[in-house]
C-alpha positions in Angstrom: 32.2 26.0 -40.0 34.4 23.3 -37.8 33.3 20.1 -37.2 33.6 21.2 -33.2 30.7 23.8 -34.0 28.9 21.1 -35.9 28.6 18.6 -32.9 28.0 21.4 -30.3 24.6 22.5 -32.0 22.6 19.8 -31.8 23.4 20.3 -28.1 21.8 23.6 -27.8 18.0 23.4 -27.6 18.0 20.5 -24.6 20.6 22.7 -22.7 18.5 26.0 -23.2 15.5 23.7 -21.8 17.1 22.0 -19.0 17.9 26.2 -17.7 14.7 26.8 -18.6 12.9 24.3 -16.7 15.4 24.6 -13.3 14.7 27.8 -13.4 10.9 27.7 -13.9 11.2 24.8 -11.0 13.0 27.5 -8.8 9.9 30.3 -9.4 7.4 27.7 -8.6 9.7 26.7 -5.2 9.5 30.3 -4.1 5.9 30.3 -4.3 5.2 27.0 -3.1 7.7 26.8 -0.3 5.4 29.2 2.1 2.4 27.7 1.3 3.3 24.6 2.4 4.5 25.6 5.8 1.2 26.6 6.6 -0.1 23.3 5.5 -1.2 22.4 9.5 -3.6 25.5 9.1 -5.9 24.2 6.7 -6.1 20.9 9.1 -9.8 19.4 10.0 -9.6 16.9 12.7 -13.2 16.7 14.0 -14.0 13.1 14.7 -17.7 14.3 14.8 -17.8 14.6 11.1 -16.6 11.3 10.0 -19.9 9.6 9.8 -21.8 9.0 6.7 -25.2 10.7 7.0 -26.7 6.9 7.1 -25.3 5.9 10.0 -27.7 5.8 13.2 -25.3 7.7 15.1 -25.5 10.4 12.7 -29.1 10.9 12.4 -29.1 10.9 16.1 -27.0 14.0 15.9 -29.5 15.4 13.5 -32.0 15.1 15.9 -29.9 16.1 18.5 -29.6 19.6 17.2 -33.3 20.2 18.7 -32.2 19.7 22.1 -29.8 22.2 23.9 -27.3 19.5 25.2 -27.3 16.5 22.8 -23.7 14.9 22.0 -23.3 16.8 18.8 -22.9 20.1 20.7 -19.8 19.3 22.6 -16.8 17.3 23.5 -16.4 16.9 27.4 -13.4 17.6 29.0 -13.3 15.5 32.7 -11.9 17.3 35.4 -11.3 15.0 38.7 -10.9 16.1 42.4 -9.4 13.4 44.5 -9.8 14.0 47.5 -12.3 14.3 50.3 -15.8 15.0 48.8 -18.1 16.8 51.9 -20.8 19.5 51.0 -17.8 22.3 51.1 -15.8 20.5 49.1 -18.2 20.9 46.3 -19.7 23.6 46.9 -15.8 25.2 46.6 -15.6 22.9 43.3 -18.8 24.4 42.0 -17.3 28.4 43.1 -14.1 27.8 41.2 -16.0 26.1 37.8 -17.9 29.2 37.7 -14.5 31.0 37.2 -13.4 28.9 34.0 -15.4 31.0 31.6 -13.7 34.0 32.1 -10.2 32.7 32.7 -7.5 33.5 29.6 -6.6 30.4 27.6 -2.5 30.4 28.6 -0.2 27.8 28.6 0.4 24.8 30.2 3.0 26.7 32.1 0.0 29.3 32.7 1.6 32.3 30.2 -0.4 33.7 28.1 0.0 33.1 24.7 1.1 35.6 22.5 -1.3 37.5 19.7 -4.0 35.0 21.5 -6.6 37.4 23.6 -9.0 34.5 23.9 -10.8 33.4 26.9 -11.7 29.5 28.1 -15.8 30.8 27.7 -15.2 31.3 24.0 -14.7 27.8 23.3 -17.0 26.8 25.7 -20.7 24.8 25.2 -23.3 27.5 27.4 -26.1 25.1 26.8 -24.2 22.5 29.6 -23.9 23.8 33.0 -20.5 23.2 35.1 -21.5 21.3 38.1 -19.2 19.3 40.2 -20.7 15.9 41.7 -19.1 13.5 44.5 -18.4 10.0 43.7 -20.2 7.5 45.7 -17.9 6.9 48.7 -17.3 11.5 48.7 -13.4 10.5 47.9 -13.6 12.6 44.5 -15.4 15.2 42.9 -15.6 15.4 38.9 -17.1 17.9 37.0 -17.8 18.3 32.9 -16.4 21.3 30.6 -17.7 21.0 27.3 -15.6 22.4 24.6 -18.3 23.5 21.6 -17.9 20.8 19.2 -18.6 23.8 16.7 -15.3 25.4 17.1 -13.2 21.8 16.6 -11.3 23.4 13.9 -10.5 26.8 15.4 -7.2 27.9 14.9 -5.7 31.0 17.1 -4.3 33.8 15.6 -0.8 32.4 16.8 -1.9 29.5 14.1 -2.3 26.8 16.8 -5.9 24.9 17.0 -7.2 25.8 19.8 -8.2 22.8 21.3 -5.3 21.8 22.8 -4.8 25.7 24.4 -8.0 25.1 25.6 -7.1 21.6 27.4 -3.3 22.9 28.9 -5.3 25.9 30.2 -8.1 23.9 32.0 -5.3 22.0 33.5 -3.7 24.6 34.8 -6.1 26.1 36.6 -7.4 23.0 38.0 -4.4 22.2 39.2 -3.4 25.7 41.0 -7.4 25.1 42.4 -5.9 21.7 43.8 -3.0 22.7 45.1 -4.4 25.3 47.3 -7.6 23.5 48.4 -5.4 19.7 49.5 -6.8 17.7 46.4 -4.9 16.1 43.4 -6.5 17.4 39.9 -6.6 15.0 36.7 -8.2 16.2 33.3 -8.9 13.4 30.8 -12.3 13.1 28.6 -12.5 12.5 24.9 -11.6 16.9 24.7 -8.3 16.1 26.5 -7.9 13.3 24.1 -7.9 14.8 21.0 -5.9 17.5 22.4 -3.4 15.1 23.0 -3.7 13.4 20.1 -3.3 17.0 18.2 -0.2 17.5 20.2 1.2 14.2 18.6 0.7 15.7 15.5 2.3 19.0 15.8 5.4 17.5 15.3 4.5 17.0 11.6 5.8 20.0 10.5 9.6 19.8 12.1 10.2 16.3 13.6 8.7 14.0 10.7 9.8 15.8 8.0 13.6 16.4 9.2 13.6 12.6 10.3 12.7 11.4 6.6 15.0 13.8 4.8 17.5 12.6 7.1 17.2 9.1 6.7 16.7 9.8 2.7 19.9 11.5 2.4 21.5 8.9 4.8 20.8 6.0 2.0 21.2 7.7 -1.4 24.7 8.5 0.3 24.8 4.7 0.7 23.7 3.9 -2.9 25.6 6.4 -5.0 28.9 6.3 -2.5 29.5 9.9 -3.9 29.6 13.1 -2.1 27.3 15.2 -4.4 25.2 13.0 -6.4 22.3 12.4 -3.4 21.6 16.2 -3.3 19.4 15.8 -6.6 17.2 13.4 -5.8 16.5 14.4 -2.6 16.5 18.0 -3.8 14.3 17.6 -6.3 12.0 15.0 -3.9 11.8 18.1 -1.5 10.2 20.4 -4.3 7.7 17.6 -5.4 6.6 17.8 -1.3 6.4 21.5 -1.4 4.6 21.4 -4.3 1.9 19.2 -3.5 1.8 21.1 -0.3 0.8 23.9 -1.9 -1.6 22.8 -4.0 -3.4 20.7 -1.0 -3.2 23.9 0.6 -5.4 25.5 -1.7 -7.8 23.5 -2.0 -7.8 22.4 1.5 -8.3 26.6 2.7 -11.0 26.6 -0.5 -13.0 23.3 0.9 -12.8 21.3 -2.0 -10.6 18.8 0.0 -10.1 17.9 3.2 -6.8 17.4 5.6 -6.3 16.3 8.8 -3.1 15.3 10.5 -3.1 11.9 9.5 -3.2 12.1 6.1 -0.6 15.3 6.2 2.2 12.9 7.6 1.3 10.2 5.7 1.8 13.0 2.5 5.4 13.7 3.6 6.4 10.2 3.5 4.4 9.0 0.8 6.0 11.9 -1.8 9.6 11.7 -0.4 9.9 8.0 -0.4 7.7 8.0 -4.1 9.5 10.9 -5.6 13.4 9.1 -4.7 11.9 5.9 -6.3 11.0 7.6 -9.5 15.0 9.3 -9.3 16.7 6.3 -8.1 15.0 4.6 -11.5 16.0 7.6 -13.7 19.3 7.8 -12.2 20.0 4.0 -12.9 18.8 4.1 -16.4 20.9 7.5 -16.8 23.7 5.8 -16.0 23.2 3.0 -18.1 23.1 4.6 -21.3 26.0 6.7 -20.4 28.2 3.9 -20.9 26.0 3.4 -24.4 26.3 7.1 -26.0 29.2 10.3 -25.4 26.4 12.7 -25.3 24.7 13.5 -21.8 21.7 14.8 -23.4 21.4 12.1 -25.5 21.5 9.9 -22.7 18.9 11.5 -21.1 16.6 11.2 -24.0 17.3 7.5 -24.0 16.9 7.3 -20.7 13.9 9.3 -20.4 12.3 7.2 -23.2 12.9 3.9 -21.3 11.6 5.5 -18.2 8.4 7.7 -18.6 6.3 4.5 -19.1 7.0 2.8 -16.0 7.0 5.7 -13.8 3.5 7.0 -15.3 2.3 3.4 -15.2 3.7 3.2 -11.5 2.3 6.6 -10.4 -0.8 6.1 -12.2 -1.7 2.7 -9.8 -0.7 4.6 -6.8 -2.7 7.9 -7.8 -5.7 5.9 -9.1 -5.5 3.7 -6.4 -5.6 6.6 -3.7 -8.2 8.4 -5.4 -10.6 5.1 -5.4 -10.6 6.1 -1.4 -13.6 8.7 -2.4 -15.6 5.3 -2.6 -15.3 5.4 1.5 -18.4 6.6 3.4 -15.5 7.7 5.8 -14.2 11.3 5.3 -11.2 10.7 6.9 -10.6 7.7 4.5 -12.0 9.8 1.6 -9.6 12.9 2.7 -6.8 10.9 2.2 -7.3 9.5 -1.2 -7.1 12.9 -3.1 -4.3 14.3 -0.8 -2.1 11.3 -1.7 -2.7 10.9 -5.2 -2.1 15.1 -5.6 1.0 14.1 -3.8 2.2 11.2 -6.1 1.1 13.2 -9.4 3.3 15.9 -8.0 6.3 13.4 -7.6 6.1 12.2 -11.1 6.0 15.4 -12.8 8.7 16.9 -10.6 11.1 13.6 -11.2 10.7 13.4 -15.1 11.2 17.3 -15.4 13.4 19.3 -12.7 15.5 15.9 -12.4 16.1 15.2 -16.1 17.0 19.4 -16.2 19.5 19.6 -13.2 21.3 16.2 -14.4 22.1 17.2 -17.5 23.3 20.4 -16.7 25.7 18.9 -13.9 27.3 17.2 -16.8 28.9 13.5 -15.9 31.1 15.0 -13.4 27.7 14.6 -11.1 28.3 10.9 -10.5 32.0 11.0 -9.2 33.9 9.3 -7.8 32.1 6.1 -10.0 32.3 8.5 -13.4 30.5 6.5 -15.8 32.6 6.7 -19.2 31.4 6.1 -22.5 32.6 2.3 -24.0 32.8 1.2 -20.7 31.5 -2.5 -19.2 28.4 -1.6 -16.8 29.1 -2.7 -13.9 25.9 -4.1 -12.9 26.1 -6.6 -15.4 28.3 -8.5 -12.9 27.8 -8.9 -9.5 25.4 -10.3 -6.7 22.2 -9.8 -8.8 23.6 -11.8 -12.4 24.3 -14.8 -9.6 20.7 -14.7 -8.7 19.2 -13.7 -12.2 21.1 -17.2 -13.5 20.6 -19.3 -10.3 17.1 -18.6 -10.2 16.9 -19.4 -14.2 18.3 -22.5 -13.7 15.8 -24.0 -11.1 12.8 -21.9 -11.5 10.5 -24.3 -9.7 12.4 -24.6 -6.6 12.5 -20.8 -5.7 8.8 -20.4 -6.5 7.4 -23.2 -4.7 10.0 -22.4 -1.9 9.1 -18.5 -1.8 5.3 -19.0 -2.0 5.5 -21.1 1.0 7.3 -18.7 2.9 4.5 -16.2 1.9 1.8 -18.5 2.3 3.1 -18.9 6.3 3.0 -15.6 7.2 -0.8 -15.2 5.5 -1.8 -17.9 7.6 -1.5 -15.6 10.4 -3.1 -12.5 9.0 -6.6 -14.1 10.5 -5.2 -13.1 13.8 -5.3 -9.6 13.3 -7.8 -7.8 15.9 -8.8 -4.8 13.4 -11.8 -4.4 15.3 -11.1 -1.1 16.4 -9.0 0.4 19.7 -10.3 3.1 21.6 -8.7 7.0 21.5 -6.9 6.0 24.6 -5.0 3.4 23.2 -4.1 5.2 20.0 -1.2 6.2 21.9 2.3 4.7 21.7 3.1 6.3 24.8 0.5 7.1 27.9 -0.1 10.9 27.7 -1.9 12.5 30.9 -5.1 12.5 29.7 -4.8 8.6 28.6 -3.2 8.6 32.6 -5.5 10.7 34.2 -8.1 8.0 32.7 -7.4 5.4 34.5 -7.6 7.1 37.6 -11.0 8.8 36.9 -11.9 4.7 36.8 -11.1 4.3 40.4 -13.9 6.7 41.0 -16.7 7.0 38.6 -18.2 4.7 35.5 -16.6 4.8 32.5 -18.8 6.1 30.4 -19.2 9.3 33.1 -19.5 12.2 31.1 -19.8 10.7 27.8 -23.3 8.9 27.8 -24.8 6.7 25.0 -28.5 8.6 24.3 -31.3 7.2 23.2 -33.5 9.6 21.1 -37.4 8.6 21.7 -40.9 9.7 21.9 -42.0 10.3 25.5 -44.7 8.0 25.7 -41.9 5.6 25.0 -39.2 7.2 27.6 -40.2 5.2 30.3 -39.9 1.2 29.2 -36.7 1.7 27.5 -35.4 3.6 30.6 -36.8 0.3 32.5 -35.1 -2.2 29.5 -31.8 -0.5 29.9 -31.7 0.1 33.4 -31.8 -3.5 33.8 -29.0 -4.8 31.0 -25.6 -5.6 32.7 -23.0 -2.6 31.8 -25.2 0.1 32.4 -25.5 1.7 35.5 -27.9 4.3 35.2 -30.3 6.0 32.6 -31.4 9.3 32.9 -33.8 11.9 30.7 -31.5 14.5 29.4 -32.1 17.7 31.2 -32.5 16.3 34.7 -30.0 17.4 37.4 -31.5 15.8 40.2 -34.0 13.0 40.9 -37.7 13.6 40.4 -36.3 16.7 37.9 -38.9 17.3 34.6 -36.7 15.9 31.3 -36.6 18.2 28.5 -39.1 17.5 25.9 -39.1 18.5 22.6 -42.0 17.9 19.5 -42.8 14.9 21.8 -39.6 13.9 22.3 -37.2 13.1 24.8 -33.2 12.4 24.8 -31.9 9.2 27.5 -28.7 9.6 29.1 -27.5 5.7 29.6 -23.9 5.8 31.3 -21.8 2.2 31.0 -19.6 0.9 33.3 -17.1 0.7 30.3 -15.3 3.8 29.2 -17.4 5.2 25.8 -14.7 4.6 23.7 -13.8 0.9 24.8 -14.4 -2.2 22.4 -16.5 -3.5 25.5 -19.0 0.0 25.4 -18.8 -0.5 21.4 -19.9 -3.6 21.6 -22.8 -3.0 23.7 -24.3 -0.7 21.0 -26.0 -3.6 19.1 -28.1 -4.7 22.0 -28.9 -1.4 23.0 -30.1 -0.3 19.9 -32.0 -4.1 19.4 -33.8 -3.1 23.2 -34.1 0.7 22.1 -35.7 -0.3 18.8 -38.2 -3.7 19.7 -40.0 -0.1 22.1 -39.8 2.5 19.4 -38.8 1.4 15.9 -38.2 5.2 15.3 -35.8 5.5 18.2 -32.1 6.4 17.3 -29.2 5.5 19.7 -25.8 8.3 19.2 -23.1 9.0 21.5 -19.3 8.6 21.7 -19.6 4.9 21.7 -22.4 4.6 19.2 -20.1 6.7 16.6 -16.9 4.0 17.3 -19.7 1.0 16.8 -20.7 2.8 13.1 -17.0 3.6 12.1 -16.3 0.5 12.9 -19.4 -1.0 10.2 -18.3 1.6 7.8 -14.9 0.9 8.0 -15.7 -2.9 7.0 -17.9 -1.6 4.5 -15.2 0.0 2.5 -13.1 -2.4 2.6 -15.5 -5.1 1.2 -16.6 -2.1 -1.3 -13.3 -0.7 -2.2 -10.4 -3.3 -2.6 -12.5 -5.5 -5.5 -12.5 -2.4 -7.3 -8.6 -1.5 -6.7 -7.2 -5.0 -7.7 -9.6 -4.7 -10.7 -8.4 -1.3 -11.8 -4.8 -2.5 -11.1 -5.4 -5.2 -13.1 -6.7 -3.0 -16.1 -3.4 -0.5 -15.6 -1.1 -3.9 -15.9 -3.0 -5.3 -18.8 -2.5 -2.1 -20.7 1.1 -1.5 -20.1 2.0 -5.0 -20.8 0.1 -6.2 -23.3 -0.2 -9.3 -22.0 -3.8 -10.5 -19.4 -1.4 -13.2 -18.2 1.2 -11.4 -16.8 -1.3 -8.8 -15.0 -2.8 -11.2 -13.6 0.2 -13.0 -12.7 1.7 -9.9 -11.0 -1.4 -9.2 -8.9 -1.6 -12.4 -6.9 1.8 -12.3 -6.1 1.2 -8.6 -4.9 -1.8 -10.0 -2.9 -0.4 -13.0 -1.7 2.6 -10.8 -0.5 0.2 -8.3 1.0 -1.7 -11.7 2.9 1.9 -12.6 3.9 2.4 -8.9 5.5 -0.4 -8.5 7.4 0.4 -12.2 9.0 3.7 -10.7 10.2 1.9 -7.9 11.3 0.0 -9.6 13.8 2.5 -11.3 14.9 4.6 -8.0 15.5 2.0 -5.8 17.0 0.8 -8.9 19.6 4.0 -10.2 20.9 6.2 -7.4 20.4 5.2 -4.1 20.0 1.8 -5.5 22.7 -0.5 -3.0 20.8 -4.3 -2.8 21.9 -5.5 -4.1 18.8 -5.1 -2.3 15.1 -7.4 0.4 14.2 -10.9 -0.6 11.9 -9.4 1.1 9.1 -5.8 -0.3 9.0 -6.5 -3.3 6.2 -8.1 -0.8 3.8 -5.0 1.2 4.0 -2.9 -1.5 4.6 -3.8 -2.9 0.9 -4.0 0.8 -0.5 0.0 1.2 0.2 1.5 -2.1 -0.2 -0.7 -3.1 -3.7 -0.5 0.1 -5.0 3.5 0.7 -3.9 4.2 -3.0 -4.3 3.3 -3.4 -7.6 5.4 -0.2 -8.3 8.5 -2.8 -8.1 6.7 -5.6 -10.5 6.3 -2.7 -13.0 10.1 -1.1 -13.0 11.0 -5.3 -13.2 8.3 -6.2 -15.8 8.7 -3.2 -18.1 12.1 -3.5 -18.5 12.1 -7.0 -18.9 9.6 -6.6 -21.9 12.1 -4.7 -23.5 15.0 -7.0 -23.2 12.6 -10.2 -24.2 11.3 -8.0 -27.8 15.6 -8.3 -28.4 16.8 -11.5 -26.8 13.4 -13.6 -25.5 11.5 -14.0 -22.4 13.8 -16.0 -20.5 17.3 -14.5 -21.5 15.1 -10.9 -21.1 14.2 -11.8 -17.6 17.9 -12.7 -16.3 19.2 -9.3 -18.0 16.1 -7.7 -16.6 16.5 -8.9 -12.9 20.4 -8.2 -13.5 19.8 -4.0 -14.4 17.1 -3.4 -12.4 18.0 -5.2 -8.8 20.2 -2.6 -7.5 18.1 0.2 -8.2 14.7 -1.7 -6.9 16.6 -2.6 -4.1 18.0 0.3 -3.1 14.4 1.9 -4.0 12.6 -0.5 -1.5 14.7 0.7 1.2 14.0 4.4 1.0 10.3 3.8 1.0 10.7 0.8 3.4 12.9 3.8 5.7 10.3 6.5 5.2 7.7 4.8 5.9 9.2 3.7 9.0 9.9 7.3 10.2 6.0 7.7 11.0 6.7 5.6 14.3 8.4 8.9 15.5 5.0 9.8 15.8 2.9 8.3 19.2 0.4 7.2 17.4 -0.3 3.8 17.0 -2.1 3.9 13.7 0.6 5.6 12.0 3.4 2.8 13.7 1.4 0.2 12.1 0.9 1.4 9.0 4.8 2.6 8.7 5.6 -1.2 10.3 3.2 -2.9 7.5 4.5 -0.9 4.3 8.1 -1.2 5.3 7.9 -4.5 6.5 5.7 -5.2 2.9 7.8 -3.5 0.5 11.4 -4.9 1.8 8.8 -8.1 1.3 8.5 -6.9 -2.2 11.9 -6.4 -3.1 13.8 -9.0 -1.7 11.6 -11.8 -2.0 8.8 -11.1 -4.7 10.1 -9.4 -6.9 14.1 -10.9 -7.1 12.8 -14.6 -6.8 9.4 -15.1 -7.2 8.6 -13.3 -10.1 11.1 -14.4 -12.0 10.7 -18.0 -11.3 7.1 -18.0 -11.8 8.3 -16.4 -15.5 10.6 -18.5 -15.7 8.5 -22.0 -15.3 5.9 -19.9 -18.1 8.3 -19.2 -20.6 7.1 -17.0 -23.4 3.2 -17.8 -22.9 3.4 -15.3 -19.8 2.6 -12.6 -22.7 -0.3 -14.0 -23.7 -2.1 -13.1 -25.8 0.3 -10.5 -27.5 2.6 -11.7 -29.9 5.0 -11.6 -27.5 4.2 -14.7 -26.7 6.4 -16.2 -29.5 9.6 -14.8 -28.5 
């Protein structure tokens, strides 16, 4: 036998695995490649549904169900007339809503839709009647449509939701009414809204995801300066989405989660920017021990050995970390948290298996035109980050007390964010029609027209808390549900009666959220048993539960964290060490935040929920960098000690954390494609927090803060000694 046949075998079984696996990863792909593309399907985006079951609002829709017309059944859709108002006017107004239910849903461009043989009455609320009303000088006529609030999640046979057909058909027929009558028609109303709101998200499926893939291939180009190289990464990064996808899908069409289109583009970037994180890392430490060993496969195993605890580690924070979200008494914040850790989970196991499989099999070739050769010097033992590895080393206090002041600025300012809440019209990065169409219907009518607060009560009670609220500024009338016209007999039910109080402010303002407290307080000092719901009510209990979970849920994630670093490192000193400067760069981030979305971008406000997920992201991502730098550096300091193990560990690792900020820093950004202002801020606030991260945390910070320790940081290992 030659010595040649000798050194081959060895190399057998890890090739006839690394075919194995790609070619197991391409069967799955096939299967999970459709599935995921009809991911938007499985989509829930009923705001109705958010609520915990102990919120007031909610067991005012409870008891809601009794009556015919409470603010459970429906979402309105506002249509306004401008124009003159007389007796003909709306009598011809009445005539033509009459007409709606039997209209075809078509487009905006008044087509019919194909495979959709739907009419507007199927979507509609019977228990509401359509009648138009004149404003109070006759200049405009408005008139309610209620879409069934039932039928939120409807999707067409041409797998559109249907609430948005249902809004670009109602505006075109109001507006062919208009046109031939002399009047100008607007639609708006929380129905219009949403559909607008669902139109911002249809671009998840083709805009988003292009943009990302784009921008990811754009800087792994950048990084590896090699024509082929990128194509793995992001190749294998696309699978990892797919597969998620499909698995989301599943359980998503089964019930056992829920999706909506927030946390579906939040997915995409989330496992594309995660996923080329986990690569970049393999990659770098591929490459590194190819300049170590002649055998690729033998690299890999190296590699693959100094990897898998950092990425599991890393993946395991970001999972666990996601999945604590199911503490939320929000189901939108509780949806996300299993849709993102499925996603990250996905990521890892794609990265350490199809990645590991295809690079091997592409041989060293895969790297050119920078072929890393066995015996050869690394080249990023030299270079910008061994001049900061040694400058830092040298003058350890300086950075750190210079660094944490920086950081400690910005958090000054993160007591000026306005997370109180913004209203559905000012979700928008742009002004859509409905959000247009608004503002006009204020010229008019009261805000709140057409989307009361309601006051559940007994009868006997009906009257004074008609007379209390009737006479609190903001209110302009209050009316028993049921009556159409003055002197008209309310509805009653087992005693009880349903209040229609209209605001001046529009239902989903901060000002008509804000007046929920003292109309509950009025509601309540009558009948203790009372129950205030409506559009406005629901924002007000969001907005509690929102704070709720944060106060509830971010203790628990820094103390899990915690447990995760502790564990990986050995050492209570350096967890604990890592997670203030994660939290004092998330303080720092949410500082530049506010001053970004005030001065800047002019935003309304940032949405109740933003901190929560906020810290979710940038704790959970951020620390991702501490562990790929802290691992490694552990390591080095078992060979060469602490201090000598932090400069080599700052010195291997920079490029590759750097260049791994940036993706997720760039993919994150990518969700301000989308004109939604929530999204912006949280694709502003992780970018803006991880470049935070990598530039400034982890390359200075960190290792001065080490540095100034010494050995002790590994407390109480016997590490410590080194």
């Amino acid at each position: 036998m030659s010595k040649a046949t000798k050194n081959k075998r060895p190399h057998r079984k890890p090739l006839f695995i690394a075919i194995g696996l790609t070619v197991v990863w391409l069967g799955i792909s096939s299967v999970t490649g459709p599935l995921f593309g009809n991911l938007s399907t499985v989509q829930k985006n009923d705001n109705s549904k958010f609520l915990p079951s102990s919120a007031e609002a909610e067991k005012f829709n409870v008891a809601a169900k009794a009556f015919t017309s409470g603010s459970n059944n429906s979402f309105p859709e506002l249509v306004l007339f401008v124009g003159k108002a007389d007796p003909a006017a709306i009598a011809s107004a009445n005539a033509f809503l009459q007409t709606l239910p039997s209209k075809p849903l078509v487009d905006i461009n008044g087509k019919a839709i194909a495979l959709v043989n739907k009419t507007i009455g199927d979507f509609l609320d019977t228990s509401a009647p359509l009648v138009a009303f004149p404003s109070k000088n006759a200049d405009a006529i408005l008139a309610s449509v209620p879409y069934s609030s039932g039928k939120s999640d409807t999707v067409l046979a041409n797998k559109k939701p249907a609430l948005p057909v249902f809004t670009s058909s109602i505006r075109y027929y109001s507006a062919q009414y208009a046109t031939s009558h002399g009047l100008q028609a607007h639609v708006t109303g929380i129905a219009a809204i949403l559909s607008d709101l669902f139109g911002a998200f249809g671009s998840l499926d083709s805009s988003l995801l292009l943009t990302t893939g784009l921008v990811v291939a754009i800087i792994l180009i950048i990084v590896y300066r090699s024509p082929i190289l990128w194509i793995l990464p992001l190749f294998s990064a696309g699978i990892a989405l797919t597969f998620a996808g499909s698995v989301i899908y599943e359980l998503a069409k089964h019930n056992i989660i829920t999706l909506d289109g927030q946390s579906q583009g939040i997915l995409s970037v989330l496992v594309l920017g995660g996923a080329t994180d986990y690569a970049l890392l393999l990659i770098a430490r591929y490459r590194e021990e190819l300049h170590h060993v002649e055998s690729r496969f033998e690299a890999m195993q190296n590699a693959l050995r100094g990897v898998v605890e950092p990425i599991v580690a890393s993946g395991s924070t970001v999972a666990v970390s996601l999945i604590l979200l199911l503490l939320a008494s929000l189901s939108n914040n509780r949806g996300l948290g299993p849709v993102g850790a499925i996603g990250i989970l996905c990521a890892v196991i794609t990265i350490l298996t199809l990645l590991p499989a295809a690079l091997v099999l592409f041989g060293r070739w895969i790297f050119w035109p920078r072929i890393p050769k066995f015996g050869s010097e690394d080249e990023k033992l030299k270079g910008i980050w061994a001049k900061l590895a040694n400058a830092t080393a040298k003058k350890p206090r300086t950075y750190w007390v210079a660094t944490g002041l920086v950081l400690l600025i910005f958090a000054a300012f993160a007591s000026t964010l306005h997370a109180s809440g913004i209203s559905t019209s000012q979700s928008f990065t742009k002004t859509p029609d409905s959000v247009k169409s608004q503002d006009v219907l204020l010229k008019y009518f009261s805000g709140g027209q057409g989307q009361p607060t309601q006051i559940w009560t007994t009868e006997s009670s009906a009257a004074a808390i008609t007379a209390k609220l009737s006479s609190t500024s903001g209110i302009t009338s209050v009316v028993p549900d049921g009556v159409q016209a003055p002197g008209g007999t309310p509805r009653v039910v087992d005693g009880h009666v349903i209040l229609n109080a209209t605001l001046v402010a529009t239902a989903d303002s901060n000002e008509a959220t804000n007046m929920i407290p003292a109309i509950r307080s009025a509601a309540h000092a009558i009948d203790p048993q009372s129950l205030v719901g409506g559009t406005s009510a629901v924002f007000y209990d969001s907005h509690q539960a929102a704070a709720r979970d944060q106060r509830l849920i971010i203790p628990v994630v820094l103390l899990v964290i915690a447990i995760i670093l502790g564990l990986l490192l050995r050492s209570v000193l350096a967890s604990l060490m890592l997670l203030f400067t994660v939290v004092l760069s998330y303080l720092a981030t949410l500082g530049a935040c506010a001053l970004v979305f005030h001065h800047i971008f002019h935003f309304a406000g940032e949405d109740s929920g933003f901190p929560l997920f906020a810290f979710i992201f940038l704790v959970a991502l951020g620390i991702d960098y501490n562990i790929f730098l802290m691992t490694r550096v552990r390591e080095e300091a078992m060979q060469i000690g602490t201090r000598a193990g932090m400069i080599k560990g700052v010195t291997v690792t920079g490029g590759v954390i750097t260049s791994a900020g940036i993706v997720l820093a760039a993919t994150f950004t990518v969700l301000g494609i989308l004109p939604i202002v929530f999204l912006a801020e949280i694709g502003f606030s992780v970018a803006f927090g991880v470049l935070l991260d990598t530039f400034i945390v982890r390359s200075i910070l960190v290792p001065a803060l080490v540095h100034s320790i010494g050995p002790k940081i590994w407390w109480p290992s016997k590490l410590q000694k080194s």
